[in-house]
Biopython code that builds the backbone (N, CA, C, O; Angstrom):
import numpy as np
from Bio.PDB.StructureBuilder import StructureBuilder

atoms = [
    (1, "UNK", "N", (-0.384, -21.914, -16.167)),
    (1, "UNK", "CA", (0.498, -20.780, -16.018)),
    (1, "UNK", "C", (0.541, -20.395, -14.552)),
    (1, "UNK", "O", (-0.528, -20.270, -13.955)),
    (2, "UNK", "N", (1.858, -20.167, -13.835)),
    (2, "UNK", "CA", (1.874, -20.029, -12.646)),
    (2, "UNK", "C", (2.236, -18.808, -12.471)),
    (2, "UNK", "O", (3.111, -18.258, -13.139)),
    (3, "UNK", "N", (1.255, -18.008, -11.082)),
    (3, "UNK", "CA", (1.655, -16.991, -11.116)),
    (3, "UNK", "C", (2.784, -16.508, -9.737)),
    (3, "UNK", "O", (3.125, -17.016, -8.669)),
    (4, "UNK", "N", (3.067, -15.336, -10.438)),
    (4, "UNK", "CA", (4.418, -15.311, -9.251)),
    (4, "UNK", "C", (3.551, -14.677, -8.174)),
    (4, "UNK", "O", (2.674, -13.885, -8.518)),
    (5, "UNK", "N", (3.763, -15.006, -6.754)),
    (5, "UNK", "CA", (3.399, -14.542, -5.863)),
    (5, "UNK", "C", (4.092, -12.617, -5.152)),
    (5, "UNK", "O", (5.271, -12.271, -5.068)),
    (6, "UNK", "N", (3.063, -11.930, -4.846)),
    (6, "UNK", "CA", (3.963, -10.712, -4.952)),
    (6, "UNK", "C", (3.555, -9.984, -3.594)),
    (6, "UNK", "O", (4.019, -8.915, -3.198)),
    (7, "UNK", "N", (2.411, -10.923, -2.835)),
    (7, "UNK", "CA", (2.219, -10.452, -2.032)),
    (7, "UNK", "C", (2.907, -11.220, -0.443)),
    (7, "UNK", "O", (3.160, -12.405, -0.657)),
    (8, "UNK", "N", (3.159, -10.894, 0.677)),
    (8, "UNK", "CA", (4.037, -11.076, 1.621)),
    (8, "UNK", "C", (3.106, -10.879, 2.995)),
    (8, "UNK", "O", (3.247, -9.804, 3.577)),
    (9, "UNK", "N", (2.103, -11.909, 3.586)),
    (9, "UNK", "CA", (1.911, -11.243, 4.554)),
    (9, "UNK", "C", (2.965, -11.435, 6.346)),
    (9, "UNK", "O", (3.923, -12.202, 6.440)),
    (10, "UNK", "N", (2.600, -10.804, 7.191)),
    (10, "UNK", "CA", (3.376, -10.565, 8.579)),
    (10, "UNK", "C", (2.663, -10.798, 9.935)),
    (10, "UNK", "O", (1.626, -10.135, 9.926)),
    (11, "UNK", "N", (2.786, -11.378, 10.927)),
    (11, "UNK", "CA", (1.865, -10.824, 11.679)),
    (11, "UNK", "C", (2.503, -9.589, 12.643)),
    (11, "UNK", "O", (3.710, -9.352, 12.681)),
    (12, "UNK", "N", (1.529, -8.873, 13.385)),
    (12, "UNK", "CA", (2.345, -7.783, 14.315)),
    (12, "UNK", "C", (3.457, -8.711, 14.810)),
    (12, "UNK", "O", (4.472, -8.231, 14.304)),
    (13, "UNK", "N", (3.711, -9.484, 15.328)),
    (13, "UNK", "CA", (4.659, -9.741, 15.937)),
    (13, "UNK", "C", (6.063, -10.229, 15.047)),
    (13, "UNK", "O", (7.141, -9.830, 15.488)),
    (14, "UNK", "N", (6.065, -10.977, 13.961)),
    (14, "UNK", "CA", (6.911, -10.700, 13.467)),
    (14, "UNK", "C", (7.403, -9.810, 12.511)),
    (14, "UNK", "O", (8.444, -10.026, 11.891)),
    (15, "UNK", "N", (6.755, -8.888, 12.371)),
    (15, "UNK", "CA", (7.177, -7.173, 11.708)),
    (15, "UNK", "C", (7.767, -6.683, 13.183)),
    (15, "UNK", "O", (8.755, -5.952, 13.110)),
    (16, "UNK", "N", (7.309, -6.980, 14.426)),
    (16, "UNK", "CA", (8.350, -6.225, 15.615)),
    (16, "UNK", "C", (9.460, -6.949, 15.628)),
    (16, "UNK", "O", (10.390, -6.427, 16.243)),
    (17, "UNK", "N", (9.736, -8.349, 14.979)),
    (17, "UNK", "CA", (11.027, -8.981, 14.930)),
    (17, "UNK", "C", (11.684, -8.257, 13.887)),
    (17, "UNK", "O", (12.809, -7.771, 13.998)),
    (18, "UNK", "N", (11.044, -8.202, 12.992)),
    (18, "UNK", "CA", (11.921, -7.316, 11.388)),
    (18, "UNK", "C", (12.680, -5.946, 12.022)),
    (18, "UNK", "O", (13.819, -5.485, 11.951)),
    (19, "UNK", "N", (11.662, -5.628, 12.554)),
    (19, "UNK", "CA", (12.184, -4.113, 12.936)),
    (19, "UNK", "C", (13.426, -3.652, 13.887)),
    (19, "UNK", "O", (14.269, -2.766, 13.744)),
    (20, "UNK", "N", (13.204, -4.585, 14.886)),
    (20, "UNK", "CA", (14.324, -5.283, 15.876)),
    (20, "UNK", "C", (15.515, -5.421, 15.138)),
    (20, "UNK", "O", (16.399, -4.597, 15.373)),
    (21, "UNK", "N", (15.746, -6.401, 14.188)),
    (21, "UNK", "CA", (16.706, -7.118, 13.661)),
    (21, "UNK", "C", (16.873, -5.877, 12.160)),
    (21, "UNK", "O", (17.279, -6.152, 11.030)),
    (22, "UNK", "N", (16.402, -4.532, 12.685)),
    (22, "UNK", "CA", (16.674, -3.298, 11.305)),
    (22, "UNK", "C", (16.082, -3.449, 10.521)),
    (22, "UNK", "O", (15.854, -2.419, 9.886)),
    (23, "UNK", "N", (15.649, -4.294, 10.170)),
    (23, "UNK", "CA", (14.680, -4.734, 8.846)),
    (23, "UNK", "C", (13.608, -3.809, 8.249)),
    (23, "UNK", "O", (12.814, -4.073, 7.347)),
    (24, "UNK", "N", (13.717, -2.955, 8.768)),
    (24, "UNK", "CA", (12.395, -2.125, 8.545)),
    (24, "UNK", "C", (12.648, -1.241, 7.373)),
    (24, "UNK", "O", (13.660, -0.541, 7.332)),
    (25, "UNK", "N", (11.533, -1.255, 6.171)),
    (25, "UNK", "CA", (11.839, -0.535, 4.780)),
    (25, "UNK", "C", (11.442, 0.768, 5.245)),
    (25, "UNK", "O", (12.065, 1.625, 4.618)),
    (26, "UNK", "N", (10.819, 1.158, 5.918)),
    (26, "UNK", "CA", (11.004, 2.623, 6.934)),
    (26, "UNK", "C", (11.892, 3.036, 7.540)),
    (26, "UNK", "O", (12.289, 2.599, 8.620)),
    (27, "UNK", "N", (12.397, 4.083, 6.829)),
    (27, "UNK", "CA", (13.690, 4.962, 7.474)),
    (27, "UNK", "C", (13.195, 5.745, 8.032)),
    (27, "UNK", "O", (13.281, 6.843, 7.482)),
    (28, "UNK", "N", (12.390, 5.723, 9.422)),
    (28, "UNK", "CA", (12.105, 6.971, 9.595)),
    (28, "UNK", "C", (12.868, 8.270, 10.306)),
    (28, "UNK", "O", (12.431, 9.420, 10.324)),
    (29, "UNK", "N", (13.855, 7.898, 10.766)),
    (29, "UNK", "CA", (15.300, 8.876, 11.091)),
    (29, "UNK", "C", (15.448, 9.671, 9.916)),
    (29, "UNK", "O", (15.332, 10.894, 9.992)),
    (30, "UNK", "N", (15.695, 9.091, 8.825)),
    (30, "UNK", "CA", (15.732, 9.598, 7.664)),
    (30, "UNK", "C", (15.287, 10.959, 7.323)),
    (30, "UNK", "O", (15.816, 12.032, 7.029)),
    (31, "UNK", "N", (13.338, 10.176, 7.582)),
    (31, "UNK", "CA", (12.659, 11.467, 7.058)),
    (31, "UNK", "C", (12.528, 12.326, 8.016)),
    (31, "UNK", "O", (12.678, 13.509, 7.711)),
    (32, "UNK", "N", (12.252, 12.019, 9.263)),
    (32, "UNK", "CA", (12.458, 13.419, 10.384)),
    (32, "UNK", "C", (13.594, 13.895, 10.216)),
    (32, "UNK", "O", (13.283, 14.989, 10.685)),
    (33, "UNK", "N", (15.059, 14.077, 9.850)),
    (33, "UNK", "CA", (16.174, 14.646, 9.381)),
    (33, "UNK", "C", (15.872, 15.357, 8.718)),
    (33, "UNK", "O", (16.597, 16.343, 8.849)),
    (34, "UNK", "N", (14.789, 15.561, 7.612)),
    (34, "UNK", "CA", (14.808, 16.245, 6.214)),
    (34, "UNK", "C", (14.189, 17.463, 6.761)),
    (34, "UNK", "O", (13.214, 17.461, 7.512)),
    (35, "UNK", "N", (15.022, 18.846, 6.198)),
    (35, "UNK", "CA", (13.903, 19.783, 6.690)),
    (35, "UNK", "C", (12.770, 20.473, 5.552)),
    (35, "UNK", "O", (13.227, 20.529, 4.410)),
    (36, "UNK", "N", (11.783, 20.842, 5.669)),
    (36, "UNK", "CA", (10.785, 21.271, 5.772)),
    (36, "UNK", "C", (10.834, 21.784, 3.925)),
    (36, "UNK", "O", (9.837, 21.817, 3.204)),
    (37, "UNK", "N", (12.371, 22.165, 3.455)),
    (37, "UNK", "CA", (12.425, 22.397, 2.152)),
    (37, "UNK", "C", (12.868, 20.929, 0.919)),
    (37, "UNK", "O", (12.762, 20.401, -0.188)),
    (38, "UNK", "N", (13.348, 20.938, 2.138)),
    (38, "UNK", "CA", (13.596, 19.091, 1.470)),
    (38, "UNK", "C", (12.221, 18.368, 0.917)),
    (38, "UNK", "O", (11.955, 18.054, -0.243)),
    (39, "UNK", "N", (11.527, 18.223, 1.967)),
    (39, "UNK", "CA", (10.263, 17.560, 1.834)),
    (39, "UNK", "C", (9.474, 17.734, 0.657)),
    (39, "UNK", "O", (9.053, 16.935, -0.179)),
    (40, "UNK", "N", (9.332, 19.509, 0.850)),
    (40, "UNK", "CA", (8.784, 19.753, -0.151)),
    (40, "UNK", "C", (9.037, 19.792, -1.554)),
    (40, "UNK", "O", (8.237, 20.334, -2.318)),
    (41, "UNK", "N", (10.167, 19.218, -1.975)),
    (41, "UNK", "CA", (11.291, 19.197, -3.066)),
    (41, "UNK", "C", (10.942, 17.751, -3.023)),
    (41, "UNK", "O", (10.364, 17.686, -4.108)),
    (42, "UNK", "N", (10.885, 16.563, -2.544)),
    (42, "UNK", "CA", (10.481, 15.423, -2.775)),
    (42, "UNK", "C", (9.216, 15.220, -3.069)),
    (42, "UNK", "O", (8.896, 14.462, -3.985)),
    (43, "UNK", "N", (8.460, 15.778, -2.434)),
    (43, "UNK", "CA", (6.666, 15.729, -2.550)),
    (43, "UNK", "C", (6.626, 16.679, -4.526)),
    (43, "UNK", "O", (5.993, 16.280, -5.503)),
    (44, "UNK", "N", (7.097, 17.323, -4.480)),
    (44, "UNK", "CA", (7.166, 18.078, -5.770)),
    (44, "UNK", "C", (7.629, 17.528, -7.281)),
    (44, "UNK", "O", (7.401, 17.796, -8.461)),
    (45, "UNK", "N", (8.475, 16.525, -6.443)),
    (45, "UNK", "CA", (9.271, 15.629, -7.515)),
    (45, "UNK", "C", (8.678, 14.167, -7.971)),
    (45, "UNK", "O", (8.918, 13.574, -9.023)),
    (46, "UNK", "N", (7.752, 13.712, -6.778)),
    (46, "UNK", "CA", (7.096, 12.772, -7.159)),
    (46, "UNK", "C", (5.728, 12.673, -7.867)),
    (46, "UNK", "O", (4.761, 13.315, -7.455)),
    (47, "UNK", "N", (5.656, 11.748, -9.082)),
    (47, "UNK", "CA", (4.959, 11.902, -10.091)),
    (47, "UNK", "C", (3.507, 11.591, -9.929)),
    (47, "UNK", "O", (2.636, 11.723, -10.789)),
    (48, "UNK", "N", (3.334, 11.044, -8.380)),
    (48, "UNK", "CA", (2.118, 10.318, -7.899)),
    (48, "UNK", "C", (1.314, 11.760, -7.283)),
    (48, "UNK", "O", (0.212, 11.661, -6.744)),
    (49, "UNK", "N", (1.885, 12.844, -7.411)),
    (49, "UNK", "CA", (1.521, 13.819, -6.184)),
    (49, "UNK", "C", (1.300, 15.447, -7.419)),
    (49, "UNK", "O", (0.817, 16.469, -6.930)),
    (50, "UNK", "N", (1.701, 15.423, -8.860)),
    (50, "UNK", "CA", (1.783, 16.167, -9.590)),
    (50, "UNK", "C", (0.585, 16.867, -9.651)),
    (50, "UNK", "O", (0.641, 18.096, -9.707)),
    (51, "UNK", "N", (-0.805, 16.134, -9.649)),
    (51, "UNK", "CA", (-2.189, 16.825, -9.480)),
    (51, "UNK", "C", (-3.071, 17.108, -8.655)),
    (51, "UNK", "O", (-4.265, 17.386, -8.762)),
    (52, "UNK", "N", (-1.812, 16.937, -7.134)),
    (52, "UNK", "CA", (-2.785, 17.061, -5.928)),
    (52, "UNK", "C", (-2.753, 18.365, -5.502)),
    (52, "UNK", "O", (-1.650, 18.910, -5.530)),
    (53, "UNK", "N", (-3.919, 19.147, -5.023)),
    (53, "UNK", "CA", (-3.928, 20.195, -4.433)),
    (53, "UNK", "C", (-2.919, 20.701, -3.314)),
    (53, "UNK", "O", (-2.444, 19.646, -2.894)),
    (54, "UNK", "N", (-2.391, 21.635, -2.673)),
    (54, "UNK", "CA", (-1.652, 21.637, -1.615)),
    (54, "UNK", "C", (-2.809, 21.461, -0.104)),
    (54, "UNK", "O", (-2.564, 20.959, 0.993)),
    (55, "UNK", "N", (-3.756, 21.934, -0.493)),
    (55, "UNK", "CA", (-4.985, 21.696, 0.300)),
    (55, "UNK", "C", (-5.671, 20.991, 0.487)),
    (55, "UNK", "O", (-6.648, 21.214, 1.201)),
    (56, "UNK", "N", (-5.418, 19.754, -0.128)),
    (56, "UNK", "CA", (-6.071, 18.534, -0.205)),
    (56, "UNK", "C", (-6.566, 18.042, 1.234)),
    (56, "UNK", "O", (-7.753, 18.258, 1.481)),
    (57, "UNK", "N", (-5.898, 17.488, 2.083)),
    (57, "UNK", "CA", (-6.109, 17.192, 3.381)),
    (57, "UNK", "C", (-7.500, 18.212, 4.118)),
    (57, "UNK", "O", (-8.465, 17.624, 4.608)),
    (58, "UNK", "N", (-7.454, 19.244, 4.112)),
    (58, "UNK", "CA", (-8.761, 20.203, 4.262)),
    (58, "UNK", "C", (-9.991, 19.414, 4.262)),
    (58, "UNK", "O", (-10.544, 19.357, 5.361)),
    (59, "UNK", "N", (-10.482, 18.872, 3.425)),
    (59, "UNK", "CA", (-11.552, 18.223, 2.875)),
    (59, "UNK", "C", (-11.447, 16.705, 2.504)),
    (59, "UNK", "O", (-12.244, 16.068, 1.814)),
    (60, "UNK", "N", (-9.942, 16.115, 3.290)),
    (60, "UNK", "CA", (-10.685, 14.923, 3.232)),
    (60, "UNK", "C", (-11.314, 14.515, 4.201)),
    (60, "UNK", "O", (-11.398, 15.283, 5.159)),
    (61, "UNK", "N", (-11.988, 13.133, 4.288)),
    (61, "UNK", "CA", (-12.624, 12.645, 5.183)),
    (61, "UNK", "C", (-12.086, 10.957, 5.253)),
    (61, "UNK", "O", (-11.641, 10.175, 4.412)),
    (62, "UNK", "N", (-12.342, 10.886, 6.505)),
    (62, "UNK", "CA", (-11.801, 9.429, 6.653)),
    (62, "UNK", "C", (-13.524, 8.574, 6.515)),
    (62, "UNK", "O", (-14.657, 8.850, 6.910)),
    (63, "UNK", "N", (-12.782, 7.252, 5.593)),
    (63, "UNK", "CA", (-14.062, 6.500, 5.382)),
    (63, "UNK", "C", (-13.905, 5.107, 5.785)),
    (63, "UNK", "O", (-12.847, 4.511, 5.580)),
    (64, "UNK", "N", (-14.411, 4.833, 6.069)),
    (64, "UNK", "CA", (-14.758, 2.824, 6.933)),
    (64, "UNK", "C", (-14.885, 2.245, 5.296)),
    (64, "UNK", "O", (-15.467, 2.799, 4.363)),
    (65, "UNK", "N", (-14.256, 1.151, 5.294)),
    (65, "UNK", "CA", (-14.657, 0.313, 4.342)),
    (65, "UNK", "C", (-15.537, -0.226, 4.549)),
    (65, "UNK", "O", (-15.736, -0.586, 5.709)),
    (66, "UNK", "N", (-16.302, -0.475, 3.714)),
    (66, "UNK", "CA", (-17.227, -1.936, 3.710)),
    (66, "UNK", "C", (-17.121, -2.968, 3.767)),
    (66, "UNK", "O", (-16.578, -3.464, 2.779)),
    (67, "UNK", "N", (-17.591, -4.056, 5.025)),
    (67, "UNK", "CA", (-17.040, -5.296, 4.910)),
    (67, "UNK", "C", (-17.623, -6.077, 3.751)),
    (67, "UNK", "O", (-18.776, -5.971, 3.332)),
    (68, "UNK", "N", (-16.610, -6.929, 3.259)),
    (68, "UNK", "CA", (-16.819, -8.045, 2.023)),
    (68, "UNK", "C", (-17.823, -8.817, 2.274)),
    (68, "UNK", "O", (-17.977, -9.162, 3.445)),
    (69, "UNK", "N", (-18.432, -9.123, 1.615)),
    (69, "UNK", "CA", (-19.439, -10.225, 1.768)),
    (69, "UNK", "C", (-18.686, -11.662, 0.770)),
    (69, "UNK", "O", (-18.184, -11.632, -0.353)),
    (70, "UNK", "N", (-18.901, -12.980, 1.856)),
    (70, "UNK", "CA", (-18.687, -14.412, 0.923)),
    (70, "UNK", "C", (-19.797, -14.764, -0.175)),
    (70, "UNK", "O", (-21.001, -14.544, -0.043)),
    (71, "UNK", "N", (-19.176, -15.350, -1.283)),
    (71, "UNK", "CA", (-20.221, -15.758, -2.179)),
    (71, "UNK", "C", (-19.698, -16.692, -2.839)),
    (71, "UNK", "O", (-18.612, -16.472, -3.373)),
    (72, "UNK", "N", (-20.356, -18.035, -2.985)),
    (72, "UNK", "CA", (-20.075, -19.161, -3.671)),
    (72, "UNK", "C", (-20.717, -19.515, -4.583)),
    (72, "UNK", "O", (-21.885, -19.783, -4.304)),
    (73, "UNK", "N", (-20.466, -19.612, -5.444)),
    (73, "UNK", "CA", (-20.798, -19.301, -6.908)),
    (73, "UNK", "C", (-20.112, -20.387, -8.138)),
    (73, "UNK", "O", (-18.906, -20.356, -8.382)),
    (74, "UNK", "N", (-21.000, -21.269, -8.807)),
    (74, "UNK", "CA", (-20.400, -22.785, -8.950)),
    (74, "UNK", "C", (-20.119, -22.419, -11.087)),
    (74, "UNK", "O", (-21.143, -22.024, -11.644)),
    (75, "UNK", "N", (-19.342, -22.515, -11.647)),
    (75, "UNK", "CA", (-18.915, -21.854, -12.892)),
    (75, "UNK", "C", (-18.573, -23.004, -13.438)),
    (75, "UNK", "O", (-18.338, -23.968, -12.710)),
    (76, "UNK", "N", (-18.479, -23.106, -14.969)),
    (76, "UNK", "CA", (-17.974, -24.069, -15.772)),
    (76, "UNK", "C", (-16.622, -23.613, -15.643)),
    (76, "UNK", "O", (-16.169, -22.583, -15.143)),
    (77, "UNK", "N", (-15.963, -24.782, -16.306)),
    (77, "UNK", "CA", (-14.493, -24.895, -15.909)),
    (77, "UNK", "C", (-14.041, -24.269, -17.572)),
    (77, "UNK", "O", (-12.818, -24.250, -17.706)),
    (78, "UNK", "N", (-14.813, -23.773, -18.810)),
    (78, "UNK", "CA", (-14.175, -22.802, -19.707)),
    (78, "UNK", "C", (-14.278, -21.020, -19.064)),
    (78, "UNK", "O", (-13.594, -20.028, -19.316)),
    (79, "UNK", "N", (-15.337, -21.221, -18.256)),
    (79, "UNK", "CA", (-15.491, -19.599, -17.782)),
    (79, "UNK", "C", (-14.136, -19.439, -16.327)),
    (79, "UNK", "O", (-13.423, -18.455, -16.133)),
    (80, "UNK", "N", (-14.150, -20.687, -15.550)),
    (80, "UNK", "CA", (-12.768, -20.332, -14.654)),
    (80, "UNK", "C", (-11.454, -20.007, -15.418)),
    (80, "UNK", "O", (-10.768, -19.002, -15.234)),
    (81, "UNK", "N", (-11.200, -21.039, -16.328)),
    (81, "UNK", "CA", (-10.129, -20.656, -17.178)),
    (81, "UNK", "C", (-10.206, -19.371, -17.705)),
    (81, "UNK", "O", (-9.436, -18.607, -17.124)),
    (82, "UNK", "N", (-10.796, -18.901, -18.513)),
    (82, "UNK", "CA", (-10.995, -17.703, -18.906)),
    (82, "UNK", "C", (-10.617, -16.303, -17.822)),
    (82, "UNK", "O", (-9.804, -15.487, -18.258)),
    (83, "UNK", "N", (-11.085, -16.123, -16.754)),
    (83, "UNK", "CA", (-11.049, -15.857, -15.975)),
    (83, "UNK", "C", (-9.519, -15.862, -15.441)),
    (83, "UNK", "O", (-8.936, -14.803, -15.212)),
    (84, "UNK", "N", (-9.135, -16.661, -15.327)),
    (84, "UNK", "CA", (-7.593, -17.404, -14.710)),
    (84, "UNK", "C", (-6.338, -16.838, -15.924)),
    (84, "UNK", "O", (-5.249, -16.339, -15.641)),
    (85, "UNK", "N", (-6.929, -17.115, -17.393)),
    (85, "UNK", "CA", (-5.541, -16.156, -17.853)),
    (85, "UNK", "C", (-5.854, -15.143, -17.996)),
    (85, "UNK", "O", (-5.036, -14.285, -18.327)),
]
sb = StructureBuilder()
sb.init_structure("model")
sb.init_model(0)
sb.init_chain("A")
sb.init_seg("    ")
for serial, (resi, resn, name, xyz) in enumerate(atoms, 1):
    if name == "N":
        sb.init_residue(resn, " ", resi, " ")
    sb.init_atom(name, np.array(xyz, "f"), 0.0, 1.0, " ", f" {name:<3s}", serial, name[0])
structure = sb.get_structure()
């Protein structure tokens, strides 16, 4: 079973070609246009944002990820399958 690929990567330099050539899924003209009641009428409307505090930002904190660690790890080929669908 093949899976569809959904991810897209870029490097900086050709995302500054995208952007160049308009390409950019950022409108940000757009959103600096919107004023201040607008915003808040979009932020209000979206369903991802329904249980967030208005104060949220207050108390967050910015956090470092943890880097990944490699691990090679040798499996029967019913547990990869398994795994795989």
């Amino acid at each position: 079973m093949a899976r569809e690929r959904t991810i897209t990567s870029y490097s900086s330099r050709d995302l500054e070609k995208r952007r160049a050539r308009g390409e950019s899924r950022t409108d940000l003209a757009r959103v600096r246009a919107k004023t201040e009641a607008e915003r808040r009428r979009d932020i209000a409307a979206d369903p991802e944002f329904r249980d967030v505090p208005a104060d949220w930002y207050e108390a967050a904190e910015a956090v470092m990820p943890v880097p990944k660690q490699l691990l090679s790890l040798r499996l029967d080929t019913d547990v990869v399958d398994w795994f795989r669908q």
